[in-house]
C-alpha positions in Angstrom: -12.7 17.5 1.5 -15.9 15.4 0.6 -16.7 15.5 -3.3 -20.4 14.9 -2.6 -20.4 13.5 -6.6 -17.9 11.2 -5.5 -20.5 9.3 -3.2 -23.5 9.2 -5.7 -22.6 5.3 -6.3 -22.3 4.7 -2.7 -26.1 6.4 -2.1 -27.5 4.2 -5.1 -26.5 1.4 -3.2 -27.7 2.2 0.2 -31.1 2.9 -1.7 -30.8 -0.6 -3.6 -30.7 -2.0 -0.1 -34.1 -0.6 0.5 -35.4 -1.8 -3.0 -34.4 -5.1 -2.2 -36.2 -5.2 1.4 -39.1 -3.6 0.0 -39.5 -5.8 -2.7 -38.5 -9.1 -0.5 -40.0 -8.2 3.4 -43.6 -8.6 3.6 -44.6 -5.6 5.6 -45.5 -6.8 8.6 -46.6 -5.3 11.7 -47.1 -1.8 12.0 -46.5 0.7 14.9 -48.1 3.4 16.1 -46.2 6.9 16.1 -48.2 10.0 17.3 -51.7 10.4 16.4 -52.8 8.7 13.4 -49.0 7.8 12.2 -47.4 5.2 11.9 -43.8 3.1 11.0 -43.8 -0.4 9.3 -41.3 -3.4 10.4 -40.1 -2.4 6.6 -39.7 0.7 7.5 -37.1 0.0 10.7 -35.0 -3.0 8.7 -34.6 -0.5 6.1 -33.6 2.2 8.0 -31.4 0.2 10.0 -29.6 -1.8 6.8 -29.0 1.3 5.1 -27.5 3.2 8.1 -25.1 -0.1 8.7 -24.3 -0.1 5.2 -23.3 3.9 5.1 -21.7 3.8 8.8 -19.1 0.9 6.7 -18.6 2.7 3.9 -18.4 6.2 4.9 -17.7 6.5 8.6 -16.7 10.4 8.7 -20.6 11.6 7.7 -23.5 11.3 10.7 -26.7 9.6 10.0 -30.0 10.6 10.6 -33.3 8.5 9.9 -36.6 8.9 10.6 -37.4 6.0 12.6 -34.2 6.0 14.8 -32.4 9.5 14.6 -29.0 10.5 15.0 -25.8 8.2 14.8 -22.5 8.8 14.2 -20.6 12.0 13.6 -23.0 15.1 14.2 -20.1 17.0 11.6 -20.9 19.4 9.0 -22.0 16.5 6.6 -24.9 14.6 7.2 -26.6 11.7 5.5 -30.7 12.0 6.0 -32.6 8.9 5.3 -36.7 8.6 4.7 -37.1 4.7 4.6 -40.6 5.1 3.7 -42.1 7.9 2.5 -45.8 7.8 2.2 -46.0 5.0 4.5 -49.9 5.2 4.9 -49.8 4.5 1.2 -47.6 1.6 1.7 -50.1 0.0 3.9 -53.0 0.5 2.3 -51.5 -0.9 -1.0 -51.2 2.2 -2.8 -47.9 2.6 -4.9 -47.2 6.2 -4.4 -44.1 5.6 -2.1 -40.6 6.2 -1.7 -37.3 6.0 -0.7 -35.7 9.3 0.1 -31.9 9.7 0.7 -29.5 12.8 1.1 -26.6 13.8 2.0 -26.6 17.5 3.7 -23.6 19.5 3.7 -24.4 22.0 6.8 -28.3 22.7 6.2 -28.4 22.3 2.4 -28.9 19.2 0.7 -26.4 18.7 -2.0 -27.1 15.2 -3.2 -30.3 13.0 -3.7 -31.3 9.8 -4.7 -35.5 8.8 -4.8 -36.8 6.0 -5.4 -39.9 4.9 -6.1 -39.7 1.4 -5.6 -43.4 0.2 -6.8 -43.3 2.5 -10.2 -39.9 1.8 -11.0 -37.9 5.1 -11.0 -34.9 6.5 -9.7 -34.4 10.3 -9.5 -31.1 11.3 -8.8 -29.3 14.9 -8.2 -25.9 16.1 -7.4 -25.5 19.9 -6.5 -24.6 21.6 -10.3 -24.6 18.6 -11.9 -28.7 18.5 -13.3 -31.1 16.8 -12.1 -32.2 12.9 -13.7 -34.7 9.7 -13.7 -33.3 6.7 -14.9 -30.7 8.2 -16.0 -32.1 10.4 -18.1 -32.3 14.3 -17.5 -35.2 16.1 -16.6 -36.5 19.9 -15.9 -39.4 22.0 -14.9 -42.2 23.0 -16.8 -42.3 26.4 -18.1 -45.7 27.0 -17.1 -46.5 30.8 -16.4 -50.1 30.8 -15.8 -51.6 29.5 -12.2 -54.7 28.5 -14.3 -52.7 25.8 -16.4 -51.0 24.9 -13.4 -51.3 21.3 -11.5 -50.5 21.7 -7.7 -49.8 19.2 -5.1 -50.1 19.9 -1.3 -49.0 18.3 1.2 -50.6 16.0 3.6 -53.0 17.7 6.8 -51.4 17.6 10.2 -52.4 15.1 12.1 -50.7 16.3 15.6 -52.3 17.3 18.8 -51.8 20.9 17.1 -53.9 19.4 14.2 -56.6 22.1 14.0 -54.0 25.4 14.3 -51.9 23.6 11.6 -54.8 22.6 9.3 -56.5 26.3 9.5 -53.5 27.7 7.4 -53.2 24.8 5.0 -57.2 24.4 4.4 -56.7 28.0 3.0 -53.7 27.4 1.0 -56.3 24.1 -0.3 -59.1 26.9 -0.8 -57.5 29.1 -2.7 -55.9 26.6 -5.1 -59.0 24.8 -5.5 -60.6 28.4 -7.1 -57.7 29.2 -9.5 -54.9 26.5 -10.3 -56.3 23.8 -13.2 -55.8 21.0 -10.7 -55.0 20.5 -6.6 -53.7 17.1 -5.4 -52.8 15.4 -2.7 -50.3 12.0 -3.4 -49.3 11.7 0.5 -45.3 11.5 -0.3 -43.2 14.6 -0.4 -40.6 13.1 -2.2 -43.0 12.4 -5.0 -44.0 15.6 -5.2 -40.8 17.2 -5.5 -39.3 14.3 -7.8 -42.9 14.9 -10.2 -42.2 18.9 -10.0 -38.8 17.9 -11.0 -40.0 16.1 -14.0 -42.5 18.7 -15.0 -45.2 15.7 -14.5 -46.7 18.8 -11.5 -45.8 22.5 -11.1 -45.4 23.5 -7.7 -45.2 21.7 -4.6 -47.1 23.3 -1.5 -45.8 21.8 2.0 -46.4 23.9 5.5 -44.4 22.0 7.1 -40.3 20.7 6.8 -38.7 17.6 7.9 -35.6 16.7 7.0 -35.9 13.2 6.1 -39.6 14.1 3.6 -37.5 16.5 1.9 -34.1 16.8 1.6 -33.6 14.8 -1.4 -36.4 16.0 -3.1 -35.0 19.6 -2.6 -32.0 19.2 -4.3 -33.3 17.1 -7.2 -36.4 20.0 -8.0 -33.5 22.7 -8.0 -31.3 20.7 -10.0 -34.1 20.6 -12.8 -34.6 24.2 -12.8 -37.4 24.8 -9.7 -37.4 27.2 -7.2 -37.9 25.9 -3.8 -38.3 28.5 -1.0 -39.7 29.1 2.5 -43.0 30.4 3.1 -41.4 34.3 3.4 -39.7 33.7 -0.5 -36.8 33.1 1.2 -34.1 30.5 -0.2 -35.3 27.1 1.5 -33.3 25.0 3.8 -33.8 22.3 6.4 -33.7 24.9 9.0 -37.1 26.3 7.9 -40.4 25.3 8.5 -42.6 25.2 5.2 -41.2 24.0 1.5 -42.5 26.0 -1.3 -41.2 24.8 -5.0 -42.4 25.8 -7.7 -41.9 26.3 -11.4 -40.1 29.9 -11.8 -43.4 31.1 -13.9 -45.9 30.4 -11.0 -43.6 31.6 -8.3 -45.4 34.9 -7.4 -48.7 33.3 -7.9 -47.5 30.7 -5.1 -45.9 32.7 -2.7 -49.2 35.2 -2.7 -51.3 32.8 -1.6 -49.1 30.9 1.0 -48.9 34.6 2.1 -52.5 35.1 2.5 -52.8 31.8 4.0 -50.6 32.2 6.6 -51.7 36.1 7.2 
């Protein structure tokens, strides 16, 4: 049976591989995925060092990245790699970027490690054992108001379906704008989560769910006390299709106007 704490030094290394590449690689060329998307050379030689590196050390767990999906064993245990997240960010030079890595035990991510290579933090999460950044532990805010609240959404679609998507999230946007203190928009998911984890934002508004943007931000947030759901309330996993997480204060306040929104 896999001791998912047993294999938080063997994530921190796969992750330290990236550091290094990010730090060492200049970015080079960049390639076009979809509709105003795109992937870095960065972004495949660290996908494909880190999958290498976890195939070696732990060949019984599958593998799925962002850039080149599925390897290895499609078991109940899965490690779920974003090389990059916030790669627009990366290109343009801004620092608000990550690395995002989790291992998933069936459709729940039960271990995390993010780092955010250009500000020089690790967040890392095993399932019941808190939640930490460098080390050190970190929770939620207790705030109870909307009003007091700071708010990041995610990014706009940019897919053919661009304009269906965008009409439910420019009303999440709207309603936000009028009544939480602050709305932003940082273009990484894992920063979100890993900021709402640290109490630095209060809830995290994404209509939308891959695996890779979110898995280890998921179990980090719950590990420092949020509540991270789908768009119904329901308990979030990576089978669902929006991730909601909030501060337990603001959770009705959230949910009410995803609700609206998506009404």
């Amino acid at each position: 049976m896999i001791n998912p704490a047993d294999l938080m030094n063997t994530a921190v290394q796969a992750t330290g591989i990236a550091l290094d590449l990010i730090r060492s690689v200049p970015r080079g060329r960049s390639t076009a995925k979809g509709d105003r998307d795109m992937a870095t050379e960065t972004d495949y030689a660290i996908e494909r060092a880190v999958r290498a590196f976890l195939a070696e050390r732990t060949p019984d767990i599958g593998f799925l990245g962002e850039e080149d999906g599925l390897s290895g064993s499609a078991g109940e245990w899965m490690w779920v790699l974003d090389p990059i997240d916030g790669t627009v960010n990366f290109v343009h030079g801004l620092p608000l970027c990550a690395v995002s890595l989790a291992l998933l035990h069936g459709d729940r991510p039960v271990l995390g490690v993010i780092e955010l290579p250009l500000l020089g933090a690790r967040f890392t999460a095993v399932e019941g054992h808190g939640a930490y950044e460098n080390d050190m532990p970190v929770t939620v805010s207790q705030v109870s108001d909307l009003g007091s609240a700071v708010v990041a959404t995610g990014d706009y679609s940019v897919s053919p379906d661009a304009a269906d998507d965008n009409r439910v999230r420019l009303a999440v946007t709207a309603e936000l704008a009028a009544r939480a203190q602050r709305v932003r928009m940082l273009g990484s998911a894992a920063i979100d989560l890993v900021w709402l984890a640290s109490g630095r934002l209060d809830a995290s508004v994404t209509m939308g769910n891959n695996a890779w943007d979110m898995a280890a931000g998921v179990v980090i947030a719950r590990e420092a006390g949020a509540l991270v759901l789908d768009a119904d309330g329901t308990e979030h996993t990576t089978r669902y299709t929006a991730t909601i997480a909030v501060s337990p204060g603001i959770r009705d306040d959230i949910l009410a106007i995803v609700s609206r929104a998506s009404g």
